[in-house]
Every structure is written in C-alpha cells, then in structure tokens.
N, C-alpha and C positions, 0 to 999 in steps of 0.2 A: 904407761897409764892407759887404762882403755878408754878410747873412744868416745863408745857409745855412750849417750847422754841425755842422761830422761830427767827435760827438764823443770831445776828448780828443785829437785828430788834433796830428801837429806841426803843421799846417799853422796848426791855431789858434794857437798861440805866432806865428807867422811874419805871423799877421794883427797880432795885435798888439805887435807891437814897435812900439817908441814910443811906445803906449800907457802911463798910468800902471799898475804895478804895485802897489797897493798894499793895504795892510793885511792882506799877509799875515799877520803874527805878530802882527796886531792891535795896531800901533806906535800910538803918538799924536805929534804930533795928523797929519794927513793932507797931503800937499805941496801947494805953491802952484798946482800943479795944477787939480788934484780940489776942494783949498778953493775955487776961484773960480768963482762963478754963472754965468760965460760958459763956462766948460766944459761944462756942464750942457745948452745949449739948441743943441747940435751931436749930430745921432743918431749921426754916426760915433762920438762917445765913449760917449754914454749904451752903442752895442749893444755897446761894446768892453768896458765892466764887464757886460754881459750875458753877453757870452761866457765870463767865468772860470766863473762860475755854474755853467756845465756841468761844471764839473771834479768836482763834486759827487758824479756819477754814475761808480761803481769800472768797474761791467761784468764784463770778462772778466783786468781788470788792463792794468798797462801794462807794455810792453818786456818785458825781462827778470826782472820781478818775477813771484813767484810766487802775491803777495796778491791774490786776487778778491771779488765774492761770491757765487761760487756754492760749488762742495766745499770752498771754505778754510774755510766758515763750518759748524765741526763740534760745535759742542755743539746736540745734538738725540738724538734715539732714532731715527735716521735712520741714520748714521754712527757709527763707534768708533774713537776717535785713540790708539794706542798707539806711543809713537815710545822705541824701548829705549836707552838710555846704561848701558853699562858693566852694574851689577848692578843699574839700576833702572828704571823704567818710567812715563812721563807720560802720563795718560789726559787725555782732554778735559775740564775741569777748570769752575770756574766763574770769570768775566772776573774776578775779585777774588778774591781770597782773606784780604787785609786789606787794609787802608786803605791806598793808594796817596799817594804825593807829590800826586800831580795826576792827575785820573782827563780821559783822553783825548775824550770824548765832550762835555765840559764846555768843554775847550778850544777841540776844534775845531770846536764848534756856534757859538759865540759869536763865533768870529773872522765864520764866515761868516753871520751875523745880523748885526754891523756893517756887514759891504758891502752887504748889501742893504739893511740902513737906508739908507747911505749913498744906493744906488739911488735907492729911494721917496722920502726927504725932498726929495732935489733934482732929479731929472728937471724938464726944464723947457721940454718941446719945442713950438714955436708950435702945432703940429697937436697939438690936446687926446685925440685917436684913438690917432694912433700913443705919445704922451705914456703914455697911461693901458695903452698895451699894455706897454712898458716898464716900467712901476709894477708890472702885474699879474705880469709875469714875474720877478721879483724878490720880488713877495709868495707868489707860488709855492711857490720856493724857501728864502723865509722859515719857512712854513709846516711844511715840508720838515723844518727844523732842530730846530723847536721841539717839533715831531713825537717828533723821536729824543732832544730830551733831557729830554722828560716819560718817553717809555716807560721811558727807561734810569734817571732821576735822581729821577720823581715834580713835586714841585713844585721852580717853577727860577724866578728872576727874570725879571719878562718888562720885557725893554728894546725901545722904538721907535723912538729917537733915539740918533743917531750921538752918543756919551759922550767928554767929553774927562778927562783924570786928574783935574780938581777936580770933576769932576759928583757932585751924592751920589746920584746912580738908578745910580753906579758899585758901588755896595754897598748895593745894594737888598735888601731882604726877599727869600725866596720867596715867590712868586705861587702861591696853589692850583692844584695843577695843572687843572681842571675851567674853572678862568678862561682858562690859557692854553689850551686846547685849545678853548674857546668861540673865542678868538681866533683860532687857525691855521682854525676853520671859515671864520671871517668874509675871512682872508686869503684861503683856498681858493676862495670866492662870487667873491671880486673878482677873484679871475684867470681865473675862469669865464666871467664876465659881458665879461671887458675884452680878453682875449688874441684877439690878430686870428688869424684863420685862415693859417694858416702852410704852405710848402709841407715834405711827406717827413718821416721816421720819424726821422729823426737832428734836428729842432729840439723845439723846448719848443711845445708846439700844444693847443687847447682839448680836443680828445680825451685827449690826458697826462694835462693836467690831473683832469680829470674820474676818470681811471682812478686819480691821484693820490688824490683825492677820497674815492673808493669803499675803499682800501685804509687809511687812516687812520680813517675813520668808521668800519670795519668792529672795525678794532682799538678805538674808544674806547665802540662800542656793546655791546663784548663786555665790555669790562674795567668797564663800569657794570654791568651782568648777573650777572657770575662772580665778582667782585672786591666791587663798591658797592651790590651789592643795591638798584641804583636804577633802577626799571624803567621811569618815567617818561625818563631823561635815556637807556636801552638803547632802550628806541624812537623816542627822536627820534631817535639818529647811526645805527640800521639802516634807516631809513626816507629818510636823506640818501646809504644805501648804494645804496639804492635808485633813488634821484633818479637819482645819479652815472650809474651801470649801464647803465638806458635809455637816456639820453644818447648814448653808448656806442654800444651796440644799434641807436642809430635812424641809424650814422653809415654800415653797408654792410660793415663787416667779414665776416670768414667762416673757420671752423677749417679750416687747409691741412689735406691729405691725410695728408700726413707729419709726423710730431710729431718727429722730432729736425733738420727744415727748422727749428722755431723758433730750435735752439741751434748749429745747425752751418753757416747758409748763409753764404754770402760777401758782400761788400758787393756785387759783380755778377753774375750767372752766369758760369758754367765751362762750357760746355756741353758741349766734349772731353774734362773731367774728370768730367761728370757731377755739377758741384755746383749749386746752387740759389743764386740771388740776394736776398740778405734786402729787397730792394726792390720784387720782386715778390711778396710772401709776404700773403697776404688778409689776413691773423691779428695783423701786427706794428703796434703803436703806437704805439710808442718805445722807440727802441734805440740802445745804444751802439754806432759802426761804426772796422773796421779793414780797413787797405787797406797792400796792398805797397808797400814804399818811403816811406810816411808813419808809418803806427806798426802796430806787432804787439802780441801777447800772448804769455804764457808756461803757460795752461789746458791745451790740447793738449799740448803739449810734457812739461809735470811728468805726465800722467795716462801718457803714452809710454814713460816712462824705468822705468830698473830699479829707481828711487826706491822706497820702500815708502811708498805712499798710504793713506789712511783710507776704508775696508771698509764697504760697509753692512752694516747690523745683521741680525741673525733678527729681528727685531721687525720691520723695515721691509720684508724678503725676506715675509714671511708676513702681511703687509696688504694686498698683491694681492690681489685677485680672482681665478677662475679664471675660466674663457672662458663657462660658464654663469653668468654673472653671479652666483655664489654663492662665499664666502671658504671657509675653509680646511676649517672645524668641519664647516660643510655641502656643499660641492660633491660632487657625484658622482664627479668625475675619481679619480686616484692622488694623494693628498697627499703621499707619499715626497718626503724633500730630499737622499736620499744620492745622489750624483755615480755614473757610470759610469766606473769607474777600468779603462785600459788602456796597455799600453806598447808602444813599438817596442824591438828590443836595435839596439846597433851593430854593426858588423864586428867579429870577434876582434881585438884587437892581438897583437903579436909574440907576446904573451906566454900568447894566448890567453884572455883575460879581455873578457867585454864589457860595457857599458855599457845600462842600462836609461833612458830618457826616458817619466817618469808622463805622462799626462791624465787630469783629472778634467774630466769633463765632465757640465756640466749644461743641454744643450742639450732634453735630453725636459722637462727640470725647466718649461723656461721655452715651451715650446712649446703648454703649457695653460694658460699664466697671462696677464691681462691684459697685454698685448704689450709697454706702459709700461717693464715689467720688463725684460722681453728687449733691451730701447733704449736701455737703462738703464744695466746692468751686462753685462759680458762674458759667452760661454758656455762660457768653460773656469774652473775655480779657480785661483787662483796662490798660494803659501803658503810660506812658509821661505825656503831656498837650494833647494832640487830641486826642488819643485813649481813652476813657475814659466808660464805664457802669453805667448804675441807675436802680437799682429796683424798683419798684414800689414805695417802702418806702425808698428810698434814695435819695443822693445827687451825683455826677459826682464822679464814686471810681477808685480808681488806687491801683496799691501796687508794692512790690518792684522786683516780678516776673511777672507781667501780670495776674496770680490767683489772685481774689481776694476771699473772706472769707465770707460765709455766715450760717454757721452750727449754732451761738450763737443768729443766728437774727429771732425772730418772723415773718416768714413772714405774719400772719394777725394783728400783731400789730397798732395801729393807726401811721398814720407816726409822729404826732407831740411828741408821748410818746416815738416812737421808737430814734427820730432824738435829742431829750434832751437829754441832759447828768444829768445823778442822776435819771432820770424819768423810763430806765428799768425794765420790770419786769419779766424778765424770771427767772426763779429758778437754781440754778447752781445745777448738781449732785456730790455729793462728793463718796461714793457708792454705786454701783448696779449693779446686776446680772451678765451682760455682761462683766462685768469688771472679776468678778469672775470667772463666766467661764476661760476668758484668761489664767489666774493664775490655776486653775485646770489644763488644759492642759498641759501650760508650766511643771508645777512640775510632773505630771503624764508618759508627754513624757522625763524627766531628768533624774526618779530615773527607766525609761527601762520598765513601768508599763500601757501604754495607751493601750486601748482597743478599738475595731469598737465601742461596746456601750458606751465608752466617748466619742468620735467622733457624734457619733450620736447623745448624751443627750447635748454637749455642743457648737460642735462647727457646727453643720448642722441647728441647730434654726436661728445662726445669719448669715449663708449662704446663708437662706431662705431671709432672711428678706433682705439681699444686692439680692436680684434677680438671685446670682449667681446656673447655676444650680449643684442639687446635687443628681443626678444619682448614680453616680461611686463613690463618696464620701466615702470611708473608710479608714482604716490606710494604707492598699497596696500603695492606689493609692498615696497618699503624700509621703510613701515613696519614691517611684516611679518617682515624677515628674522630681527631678535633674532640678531645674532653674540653668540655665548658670549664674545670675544675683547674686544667692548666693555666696559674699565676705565675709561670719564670719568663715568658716571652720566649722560649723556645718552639722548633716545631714537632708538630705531631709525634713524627717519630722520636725525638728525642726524647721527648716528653713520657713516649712508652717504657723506654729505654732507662731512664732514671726510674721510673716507677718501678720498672722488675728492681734494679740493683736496691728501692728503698723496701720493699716485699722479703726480695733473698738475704738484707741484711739487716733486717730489726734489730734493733739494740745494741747491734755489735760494735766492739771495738771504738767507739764515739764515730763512725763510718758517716753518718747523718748529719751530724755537726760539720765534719770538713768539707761533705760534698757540697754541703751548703756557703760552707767558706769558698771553695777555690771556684764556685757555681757564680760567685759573686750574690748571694743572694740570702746574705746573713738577717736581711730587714725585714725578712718573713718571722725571724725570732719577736720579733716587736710586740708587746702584747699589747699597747696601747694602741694600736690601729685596728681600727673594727673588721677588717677584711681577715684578722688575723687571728679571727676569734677561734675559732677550731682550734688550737693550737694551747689552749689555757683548759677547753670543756673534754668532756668525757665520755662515760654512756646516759643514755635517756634514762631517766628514772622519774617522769613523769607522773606515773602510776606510783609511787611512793607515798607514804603518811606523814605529817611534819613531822612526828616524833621519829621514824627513820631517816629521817631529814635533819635532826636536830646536831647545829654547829658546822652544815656543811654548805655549801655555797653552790644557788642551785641559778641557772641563766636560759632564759626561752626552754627549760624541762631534764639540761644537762647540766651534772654534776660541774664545777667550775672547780679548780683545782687551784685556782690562786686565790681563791677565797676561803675562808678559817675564821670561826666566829668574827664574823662580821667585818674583816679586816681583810682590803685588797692588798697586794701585793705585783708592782707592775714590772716590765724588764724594757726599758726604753734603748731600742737601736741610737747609736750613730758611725760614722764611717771608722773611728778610732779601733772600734772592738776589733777587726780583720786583724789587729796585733795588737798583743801583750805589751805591758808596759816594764821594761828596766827597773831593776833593784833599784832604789837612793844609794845603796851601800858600794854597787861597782861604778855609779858614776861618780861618786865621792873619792873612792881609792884613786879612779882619774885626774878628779881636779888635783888631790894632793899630791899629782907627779905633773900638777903645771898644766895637764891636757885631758881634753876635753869628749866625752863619750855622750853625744848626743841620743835625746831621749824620743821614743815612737811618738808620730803626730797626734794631739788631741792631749796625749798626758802632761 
C-alpha cells in the first residue's frame, strides 16, 4: 500500500477499501480479521490501520462542514461569539455547563486509544525496523490522545491493552494524571527514536513528531509551574521542550516570507493565479492537504458569506505591537482605533431619493501595527445590516465585533471555488517552524536560559517578517519594556514572549484557550469582571448612526459582543472549568459493577 498520505483525502478511504473497518464505536470484540496474527505480519494491513490514524487531524475541516480548528474554536479573549435568536443572545460559553450524558472528549479519546493499542500490541512485521516504525507511529498518536484527555478530564485511566467487555482494567481507577503524562513522554521518546524518515509534509515524520513533543511538554511544564508548584517536574518537561526544538532546528527549515503562505497556499502552485504551493513552503512540517476533485473544506467559504462570523476582540486588536516594536501604552505612533467613516450616495431614484453606502475604514489603523494584524483581519469594519464589506471574492460580511476574518481566505482564489462550501483548497498547517519557535522561547525564557542569540535566531525572523522594526531587539530591551497592559503577573519578558506566540497564533488550533489554561490564567475569560472588559467589546464605532447601530450592543463607543437586542449574556469563571466534567453514563456503568469513578471537583 503506498505510503504517502494526503490527509483526510478521499483518496484515503479509496485505499482502503477492503481494508477492515474497525472499532469505530469502539465495538467488541474485533472481526476475524484483525483478531488473526497473520493479519498482523502483512505491511499492507498494518499501514492500512495506520492510515485511519490520520483522521485524527481536523485541519481546515472536511467537505461541507463548517467545523475546523482554526476560528471555530472561539472561547479565548481572542474572538467574541455572539450568535442572536429571537430576544436572546449566546455568547461563547464554557464547553459544560453541567454534567453532560457523556462528555465527548472521553469518548472519542478512547475509541482511538484502542486502535492504536490494537496497532502496538500486534504489529508483527519480519523486518523489526519497519515493524518498530509502525509501533512508534501509533504510539504517536497514542500519545496524542491521552494528551487531550488529561488536559480536558485531569486524571483518566490509563489503558495499553486492547480490553474485551469482561476485562476488569475495563473499569479501571483513574491514573494520576502526572503518571499518564510520564507515559505519553515515554510514548513520544519511542516514536522519536523509531519512526523512519518519511517522505513530504502530509505523512506522520520524525520532525512532527518532535514538534508533537515540544508542544505537549510545553503544556505539562507550564501546568507543573502555574497550577503544581512543582518546579522540579516544570524543568524537567521545559527542558524536553527544549530537546524537541533543536531537533527541529538542526533539520533546515526557514520562516517563508509571507506569513499568510502558512494558512492560504494550495497543495501545488497556481502560478496564473498567483497562489503558493504549501510543498514548497521552507516553514511547513505537517500539514493537512486538500486538493480539487478529492476533498475540499468549508473555512474560506463560511469567512466569505454574509453569515455573521465571530469578531476579534479589543483585547486581541490592542495586543499588537506597533511598527517600533513598542505596544499600545508606549509606542510613539497615533494609538487612535476610530475608523475613517465615508460614503458614496446613489443616483436619485424616480422619486428623488438617494441611497447612502457607509465605509468604515480602518486601513491607517493597521498600517502601523504589527502587519500580523493587517493579515489578519480585514480593512474595512462590517457591523449590522448597513455596515457591511466585500472582498473581491466575497459576499456582504459582518461578524460579531465589526473585525472581520480574512487570514484562512485565498485571496487569489477564484470566487466561485472560494464562495462553495466543500470546494476550498487551502491546506490547513498542523506544524511549522514559527510555531516552534514560540515554544523554544517560551521554555527557554521559563527555565531562566534565553539568550540575545535565541532572540535573534528565533524570534527577530518573525519580527522581520511582521515589518516590526528590530534595531534594539534583545533580551534588555524586552525585559525593559514593562507594558502597563501586562494582567498575568509575569515578567516583562515573558510577557513579550506570550505576546508574539498570541500575534503568530491567532485563531489557531484553540492555541489561546490552552495557553491560557496551563498559564493558569483561565479567570481572564470572566466577562463579569470589569478589568475583563476588552474581552466581550470590539471595534470603535463611535462615529456610527443609531440606525447602523440598531440591535447591536454598543459600551463606552465599542461594539459589545455579548450583547443582542437588549440581552446580556455573561461567562462567569470559577476554579472547576480548568477540567471537564465526566459522562453520568460511565460513572453509572461504574456504580453497577459495585465501583466507584469519581467525578472532577465542582461538578
């Protein structure tokens, strides 16, 4: 079977037919198949459960679905989700509100932790090489899971063997979480050490891994730190952040030129159209790919339409930088955020009456800020029914701060392929270089170890590339800055250091959300605390008329986003939220075998 694997593609389904199918819904026991050892010592099937694996990875979405992970994933102070029904108004909320039937993360982590048990327990290829690369790529993805259901659940059982319904490790204890997470390291080592060198950005490859590596150490060295005050067990996973990084580093990458080439190029070049080939891209080292005629996305498309989208924040708007490397409190530049408001009229009708079309334009706004921004979001406002923007390749857009969102969209895309849903083709990045960088800093500047030449080698490339300038650029000067704007109690430098990774990763991936979680410092979601207000408002639209105004919710001159005909909508912090709450359904299956699967504090 080959290989190479672009994914999510139909094509993969198309490889595997007649492949077994199984354990999607995590059935038991497994067909006679899969049950039989001589299955096992055939690569074509071992790579054939390798390949679901990839399904793993969302990207940009599939088809006509509009779920991704990049702007779908909206609770952060990044974005403000205000979607109005009738008299009321849903702000972005937290994933639980109570106790759910069955909490999804629980579910679907476990289903795909058997298959890859499944993988590792029985590979059985005569060649012990490609054998153990097989194992490691599956421990991988192991890793992967058990990742997302410590951060979300805490401590979770940790299972390694494929369970049948009489096993008792089927209703096992929770495992501390610190065990399993010693474990997904040890998974992580072995995929490091074992995964063969693999060709192109769309397979599962030692680089991934490693970038895999660096982003989950990053998270369990912070949440020891901010969360467990355990400074011995935050320098060991910063200092593995480390390891990862270099790795990385030593393999030839390079920050392209263009920073929306990461999120907008195509799986080959356009060169008539002027678009970029995510396979040429110095920067990319794993990514999800989509290609015409085998599968699309629907990212481009929902950002296009006259849908009303989710707005970034003032809080996210006023964390740029401006072009002298200095933020909001200190730069020299005009800190002004109000729009330049003008209009064209129409021709009289019959009746002599004409027609006025607003622009609010905030193209000066963004032409002194960290260019990140300008890349970002659009440079007109869009807001109500009248206020509204069209790109070239779109239709009349609004959102729910006046920002609207253009980082995901091609802008040479043809409009008809851009404006379909399922027909996108931009390639989603899962990761790359820039990413890594962030993660080197952060753990560099944590364990007291950053240098002007990590400064230099990591985070002056991508200051370049935002236009910001970088003269005075060294570790002094950050320490130095003292933004008035810093609310996490860190120092200066850190403080910088968070700031690029929150610039280079807008919207991505829910990135903002966890750094906030494992930052300890989820109480910033709070919208009922007035410090927190930035966080709910949007752009100035002071200069506005009540009838452009009309049904929208407007605070000291900014668009408020949890407000919708006349109806707040609040998101009250308390300590519980840092984890998800347990199904009723598997602590039920518990009681009725006598024992007892206790439930996250607060629920």
């Amino acid at each position: 079977m080959k290989k190479s694997i672009i994914l999510g593609l139909v094509a993969l389904g198309a490889a595997l037919t007649g492949c077994n199918d199984f354990l999607d819904d995590n059935r038991y026991p497994t067909d006679s198949q899969t049950n039989n050892p001589d299955y096992w010592t055939s690569k074509v099937n071992v790579q054939a459960q390798i390949n679901q694996l990839y399904t793993n990875f969302t990207g940009y979405g599939s088809g006509g679905s509009w779920v991704n992970n990049y702007w779908y994933k909206s609770l952060s102070d990044d974005q403000c989700s205000a979607i109005a029904s009738g008299a009321n108004v849903s702000l972005a909320l937290w994933a639980y509100r109570q106790v759910p039937t069955s909490n999804s993360v629980w579910d679907a982590s476990y289903v795909q932790v058997r298959r890859c048990n499944y993988i590792i327990n029985n590979s059985n290829l005569a060649n012990a090489v490609e054998n153990n690369n097989m194992i490691a790529q599956a421990r991988l993805i192991r890793a992967m899971q058990y990742y997302d259901l410590v951060r979300n659940l805490g401590d979770v059982p940790l299972v390694t063997e494929v369970l049948d319904p009489d096993s008792p490790e089927l209703y096992g204890e929770r495992t501390n979480r610190n065990t399993v997470m010693d474990f997904v390291l040890e998974d992580l080592d072995f995929a490091i050490a074992n995964m063969m060198t693999q060709n192109g950005i769309f397979e599962f490859n030692v680089d991934m891994a490693n970038a895999m590596k660096s982003e989950i150490c990053l998270y369990e060295a912070a949440f020891a730190r901010y969360h467990q005050k355990d400074e011995t067990r935050a320098k060991k996973y910063y200092g593995e952040v480390v390891k990862a990084c270099n790795a990385i580093m030593a393999q030839g990458y390079s920050v392209c030129s263009n920073y929306l080439d990461i999120y907008t190029s195509f799986m080959d070049a356009d060169a008539a159209l002027g678009i970029p080939g995510i396979k040429n891209n110095p920067e990319i080292i794993f990514a999800r790919g989509y290609k015409t005629g085998t599968l699309g996305h629907s990212t481009a498309s929902y950002l296009s339409t006259e849908t009303r989208i989710l707005g970034m924040t003032k809080d996210a708007f006023d964390s740029y930088l401006f072009k002298d490397g200095k933020p909001k409190a200190l730069t020299s530049y005009d800190t002004t955020d109000a729009p330049e408001i003008s209009y064209v009229e129409s021709e009289p009708d019959k009746d002599g009456n004409v027609t006025r079309t607003y622009t609010f334009d905030i193209s000066n706004l963004l032409a002194v800020r960290d260019a990140r921004l300008g890349e970002t979001i659009d440079p007109k406002l869009a807001f109500g029914t009248q206020v509204t923007f069209s790109r070239p390749n779109s239709n009349a857009l609004q959102s729910t701060t006046g920002y609207t969102i253009k980082k995901y969209v091609q802008a040479n895309a043809p409009y008809q392929q851009t404006y379909t849903n399922g027909s996108n083709q931009e390639c989603a990045p899962i990761y790359w270089l820039s990413y890594t960088y962030c993660d080197y800093l952060e753990a560099r500047a944590e364990l007291g170890e950053l240098t002007d030449a990590d400064i230099t080698m990591c985070m002056k490339p991508l200051w370049e590339r935002a236009k910001i300038e970088t003269s005075n650029l060294n570790k002094a000067y950050l320490e130095g800055m003292n933004d008035p704007a810093n609310n996490m109690g860190v120092s200066s430098l850190l403080w910088e250091i968070r700031r690029l990774r929150r610039s280079e990763l807008m919207f991505d991936c829910n990135h903002r959300y966890w750094d906030l979680v494992r930052w300890h410092k989820l109480d910033l979601l709070d919208t009922t605390k007035p410090e927190n207000i930035n966080i709910i408002l949007g752009a100035n639209v002071s200069g506005a008329t009540e009838a452009q105004l009309k049904d929208l919710g407007v605070t000291n001159g900014y668009i408020n986003g949890a407000v919708s005909g006349g109806v707040t909508e609040s998101r009250v912090f308390s300590d519980r939220e840092y984890l998800q709450p347990l199904g009723t359904t598997i602590i039920t299956l518990y009681a009725d075998k006598g024992l007892t699967l206790p439930q996250n504090p607060g629920w």
